[in-house]
LUMFI-194816 format. One line per 10 residues: their letters; for each residue x, y, z of C-alpha. Coordinates in nm, 4 decimals. Layout:
N
a	X,Y,Z; ...
END
This chain:
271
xxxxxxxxxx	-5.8129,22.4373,10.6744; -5.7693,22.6209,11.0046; -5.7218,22.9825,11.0663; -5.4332,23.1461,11.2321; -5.3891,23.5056,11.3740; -4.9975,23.5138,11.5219; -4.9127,23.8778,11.6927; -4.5521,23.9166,11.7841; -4.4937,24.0972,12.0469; -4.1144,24.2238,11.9083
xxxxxxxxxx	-3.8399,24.2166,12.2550; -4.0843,24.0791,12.5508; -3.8831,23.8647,12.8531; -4.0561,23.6226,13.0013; -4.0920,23.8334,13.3352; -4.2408,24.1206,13.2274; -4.4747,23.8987,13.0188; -4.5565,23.6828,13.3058; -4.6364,24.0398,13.5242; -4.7956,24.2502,13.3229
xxxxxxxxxx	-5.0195,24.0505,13.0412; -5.2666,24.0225,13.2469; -5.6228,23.9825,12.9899; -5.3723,23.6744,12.8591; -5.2688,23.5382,13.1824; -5.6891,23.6038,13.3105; -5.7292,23.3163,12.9772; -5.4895,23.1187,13.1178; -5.6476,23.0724,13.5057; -5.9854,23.0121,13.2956
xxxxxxxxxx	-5.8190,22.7405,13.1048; -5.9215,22.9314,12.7822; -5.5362,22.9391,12.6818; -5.2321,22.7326,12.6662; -4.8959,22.9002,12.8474; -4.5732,22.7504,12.6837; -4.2538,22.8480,12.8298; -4.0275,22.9429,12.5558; -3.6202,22.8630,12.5597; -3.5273,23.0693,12.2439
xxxxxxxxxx	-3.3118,22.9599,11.9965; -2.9887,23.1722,11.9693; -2.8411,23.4487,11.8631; -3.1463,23.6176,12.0270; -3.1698,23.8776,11.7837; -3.4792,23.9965,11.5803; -3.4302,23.9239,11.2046; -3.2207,23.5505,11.2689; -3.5481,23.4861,11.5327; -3.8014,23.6079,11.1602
xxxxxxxxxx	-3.6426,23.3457,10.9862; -3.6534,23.0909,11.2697; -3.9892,23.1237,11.3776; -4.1412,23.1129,11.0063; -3.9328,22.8210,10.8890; -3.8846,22.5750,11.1441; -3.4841,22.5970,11.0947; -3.1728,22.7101,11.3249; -2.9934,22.9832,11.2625; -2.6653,22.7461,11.0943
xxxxxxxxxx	-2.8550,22.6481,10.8770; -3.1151,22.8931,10.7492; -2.7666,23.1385,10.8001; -2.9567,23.4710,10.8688; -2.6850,23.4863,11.1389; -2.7450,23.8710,11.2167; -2.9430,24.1916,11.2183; -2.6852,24.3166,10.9139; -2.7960,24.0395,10.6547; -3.0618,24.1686,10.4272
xxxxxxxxxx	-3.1637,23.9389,10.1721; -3.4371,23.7276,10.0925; -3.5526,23.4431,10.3110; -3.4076,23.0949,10.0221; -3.5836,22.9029,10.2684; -3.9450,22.7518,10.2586; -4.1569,22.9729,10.4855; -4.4846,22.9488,10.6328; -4.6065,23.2154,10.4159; -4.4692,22.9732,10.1422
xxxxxxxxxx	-4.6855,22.7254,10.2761; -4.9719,22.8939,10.3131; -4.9364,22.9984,9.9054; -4.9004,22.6556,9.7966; -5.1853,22.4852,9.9833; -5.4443,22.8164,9.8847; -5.4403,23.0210,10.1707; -5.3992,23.3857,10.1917; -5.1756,23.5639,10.3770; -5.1784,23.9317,10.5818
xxxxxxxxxx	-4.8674,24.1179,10.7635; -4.9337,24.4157,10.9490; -4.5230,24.4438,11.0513; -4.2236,24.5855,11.0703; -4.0270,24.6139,10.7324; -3.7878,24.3564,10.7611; -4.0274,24.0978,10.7212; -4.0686,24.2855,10.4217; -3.7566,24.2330,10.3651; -3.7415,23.8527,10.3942
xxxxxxxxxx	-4.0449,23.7555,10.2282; -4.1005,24.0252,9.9331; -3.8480,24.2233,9.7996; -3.5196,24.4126,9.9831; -3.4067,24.6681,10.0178; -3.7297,24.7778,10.1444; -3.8567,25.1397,9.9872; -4.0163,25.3466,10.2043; -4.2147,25.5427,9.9247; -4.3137,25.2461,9.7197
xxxxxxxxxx	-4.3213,24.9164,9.9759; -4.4927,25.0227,10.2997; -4.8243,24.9142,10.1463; -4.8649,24.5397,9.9884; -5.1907,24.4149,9.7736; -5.0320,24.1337,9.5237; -5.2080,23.8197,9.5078; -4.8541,23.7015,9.3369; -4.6516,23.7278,9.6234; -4.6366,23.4719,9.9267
xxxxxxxxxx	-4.8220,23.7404,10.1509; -5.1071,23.8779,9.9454; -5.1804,24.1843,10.1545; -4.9473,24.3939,10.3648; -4.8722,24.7206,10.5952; -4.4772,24.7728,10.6521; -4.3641,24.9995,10.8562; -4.0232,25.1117,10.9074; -3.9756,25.3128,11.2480; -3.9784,25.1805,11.6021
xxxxxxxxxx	-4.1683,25.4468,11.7222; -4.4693,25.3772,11.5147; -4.7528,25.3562,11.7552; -4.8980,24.9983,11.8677; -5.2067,25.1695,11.8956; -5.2164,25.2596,11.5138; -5.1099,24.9437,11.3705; -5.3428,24.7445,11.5751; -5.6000,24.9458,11.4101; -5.5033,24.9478,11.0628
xxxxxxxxxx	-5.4737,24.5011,11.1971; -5.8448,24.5411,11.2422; -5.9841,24.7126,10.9602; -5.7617,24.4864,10.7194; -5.8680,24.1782,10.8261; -6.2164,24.2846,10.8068; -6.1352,24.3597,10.4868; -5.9238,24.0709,10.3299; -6.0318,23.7494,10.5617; -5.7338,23.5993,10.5216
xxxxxxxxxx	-5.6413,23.2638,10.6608; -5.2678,23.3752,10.8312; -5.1804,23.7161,10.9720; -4.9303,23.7937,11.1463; -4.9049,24.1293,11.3654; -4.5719,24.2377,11.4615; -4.5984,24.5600,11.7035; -4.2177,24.7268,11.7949; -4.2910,24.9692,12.0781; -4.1954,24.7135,12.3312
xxxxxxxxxx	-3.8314,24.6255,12.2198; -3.8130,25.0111,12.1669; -3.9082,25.0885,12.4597; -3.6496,24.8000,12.6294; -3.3602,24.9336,12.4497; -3.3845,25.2817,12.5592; -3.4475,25.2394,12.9012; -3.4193,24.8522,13.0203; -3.6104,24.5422,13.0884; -3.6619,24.6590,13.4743
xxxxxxxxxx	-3.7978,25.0373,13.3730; -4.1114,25.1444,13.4031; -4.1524,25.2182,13.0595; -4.0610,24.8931,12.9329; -4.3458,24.7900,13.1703; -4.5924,25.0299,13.0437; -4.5050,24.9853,12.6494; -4.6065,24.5700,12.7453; -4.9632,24.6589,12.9954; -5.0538,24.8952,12.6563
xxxxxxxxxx	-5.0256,24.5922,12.4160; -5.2620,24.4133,12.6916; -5.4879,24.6421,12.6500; -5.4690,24.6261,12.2689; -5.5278,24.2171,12.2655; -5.7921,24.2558,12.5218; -6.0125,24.4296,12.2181; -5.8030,24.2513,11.9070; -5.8104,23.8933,12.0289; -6.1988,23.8628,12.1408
xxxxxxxxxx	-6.2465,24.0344,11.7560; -5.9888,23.7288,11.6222; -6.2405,23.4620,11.8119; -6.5287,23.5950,11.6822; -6.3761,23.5335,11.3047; -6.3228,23.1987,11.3907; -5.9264,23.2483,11.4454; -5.7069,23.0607,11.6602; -5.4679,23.2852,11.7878; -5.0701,23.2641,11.9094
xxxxxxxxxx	-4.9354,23.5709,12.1217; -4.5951,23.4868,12.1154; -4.1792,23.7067,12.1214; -3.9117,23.6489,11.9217; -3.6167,23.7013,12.2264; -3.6458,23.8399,12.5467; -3.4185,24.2026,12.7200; -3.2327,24.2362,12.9935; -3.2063,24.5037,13.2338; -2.9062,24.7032,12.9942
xxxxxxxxxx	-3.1557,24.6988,12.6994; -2.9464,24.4531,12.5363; -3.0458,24.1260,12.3540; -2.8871,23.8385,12.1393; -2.6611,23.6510,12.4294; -2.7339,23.3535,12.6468; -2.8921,23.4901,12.9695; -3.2183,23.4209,13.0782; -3.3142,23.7617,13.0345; -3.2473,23.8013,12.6545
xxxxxxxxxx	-3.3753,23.4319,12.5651; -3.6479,23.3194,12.7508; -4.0121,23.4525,12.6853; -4.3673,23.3115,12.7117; -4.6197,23.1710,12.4568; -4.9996,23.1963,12.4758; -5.1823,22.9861,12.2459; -5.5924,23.0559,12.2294; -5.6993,22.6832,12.0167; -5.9874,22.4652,12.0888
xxxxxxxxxx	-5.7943,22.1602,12.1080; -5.4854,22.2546,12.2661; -5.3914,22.0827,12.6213; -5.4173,22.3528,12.8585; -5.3227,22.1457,13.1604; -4.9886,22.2450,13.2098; -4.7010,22.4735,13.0739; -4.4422,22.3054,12.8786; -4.0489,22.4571,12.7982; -4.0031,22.4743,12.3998
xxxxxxxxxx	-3.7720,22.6276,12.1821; -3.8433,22.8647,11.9118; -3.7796,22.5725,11.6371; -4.1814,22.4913,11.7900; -4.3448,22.8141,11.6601; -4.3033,22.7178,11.2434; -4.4457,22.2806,11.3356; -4.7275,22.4337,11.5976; -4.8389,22.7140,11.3511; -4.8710,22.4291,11.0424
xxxxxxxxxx	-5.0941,22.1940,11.3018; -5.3155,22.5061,11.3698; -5.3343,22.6044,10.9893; -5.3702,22.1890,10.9078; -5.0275,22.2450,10.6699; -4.8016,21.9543,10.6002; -4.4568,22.0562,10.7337; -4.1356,22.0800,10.6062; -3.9296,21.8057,10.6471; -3.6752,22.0410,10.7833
xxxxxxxxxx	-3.8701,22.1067,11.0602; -3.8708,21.9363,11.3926; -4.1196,21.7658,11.5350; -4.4179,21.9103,11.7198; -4.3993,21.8445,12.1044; -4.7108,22.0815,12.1823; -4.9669,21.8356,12.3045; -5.3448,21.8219,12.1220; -5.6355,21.6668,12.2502; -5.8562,21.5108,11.9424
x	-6.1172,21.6889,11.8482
END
């Protein structure tokens, strides 16, 4: 079985991606890392884009049509994948993925930490403001995989969207909140190679310039994809949709998909 380390970086447009990544876009001119061009699915909205990207399945049918509807994912998941076939599961993430995947209404005195080898993620930090610091939670990322090895994690840091909502897509701060979490992966993702992880850097939706998100514009759907796997084409960038993330993270972790799920149109080379 492969090994899959999948950050989210929560509310990043493909611009400001593009502009200011720049450790991930130095990967991609070294042909170390595969660039897809993302067309997300829509409403471009956070916790419809959770259940999305982790099943495979649009928003009519998986119905998580909104931010407002907080129940349990009735849907089979990646993390319900990764259970089945024996692989264990990390989230270092905000608390509605909590919230899809392990029990709502999410408690903040009983559910920010997880360690139940029941549950479809085994071990788990939640946290539940959008100011917590990327800095922090890329930390606590670090010293828990070092600690569990698990097969998938997923890191999910906020301070981006935050950051877009208060002041904009085109604000400085927007810009900074995104060249901070380059400076995070430039430490977190050499760490993620050297445990033998391929790794996805990847948004859910994008922001435009209002610090708005969940329409059609450009601005508040499309978003980039950098994928770090030894036999990924790196050739060329590709346009995909999110309905790509849930097939392309079962090739990486060598999980049968759904049959729900589309099928993969990110190229491989054989190994």
């Amino acid at each position: 079985m492969g090994r899959l380390a999948f950050i989210l970086l929560d509310g990043l447009n493909f611009e400001t991606a593009q502009n200011h990544l720049g450790y991930l876009e130095h990967l991609v001119d070294t042909k170390q890392c595969a660039k897809l061009h993302v067309n997300g699915e829509l409403p471009s909205l956070s916790r419809p884009m959770y259940e999305t990207i982790f099943t495979g399945l649009p928003v009519s049918l998986h119905q998580i049509t909104n931010n407002h509807i907080n129940r349990l994912s009735n849907r089979t998941s990646i993390f319900d994948l990764c259970k089945t076939a024996g692989l264990s599961t990390l989230a270092v993430a905000y608390h509605w993925i909590s919230e899809l995947y392990i029990k709502t209404p999410f408690n903040e005195l009983e559910d920010i930490i997880l360690q139940d080898n029941s549950k479809k993620i085994q071990h788990g930090f939640f946290y539940y403001e959008d100011t917590f610091p990327d800095s922090h939670l890329y930390s606590i990322a670090y010293q828990m995989i070092n600690k569990y090895h698990s097969d998938f994690v997923f890191i999910h840091p906020m301070n981006i969207d935050y950051n877009g909502h208060l002041y904009g897509s085109k604000s400085k701060e927007y810009s900074i909140a995104t060249i901070n979490n380059d400076l995070y992966l430039s430490t977190m993702i050499p760490f993620l190679l050297e445990k033998n992880y391929s790794v996805i850097v990847a948004s859910d939706h994008g922001m435009n310039e209002l610090g708005l998100h969940g329409g059609n514009s450009s601005l508040q759907r499309e978003s980039l994809m950098y994928v770090i796997n030894d036999t990924i084409n790196k050739d060329s960038v590709m346009t995909i949709n999110t309905l790509q993330y849930a097939p392309l993270m079962c090739k990486i972790l060598e999980l049968e998909p759904t049959k729900d799920m589309v099928e993969l149109e990110v190229k491989f080379n054989e190994k």
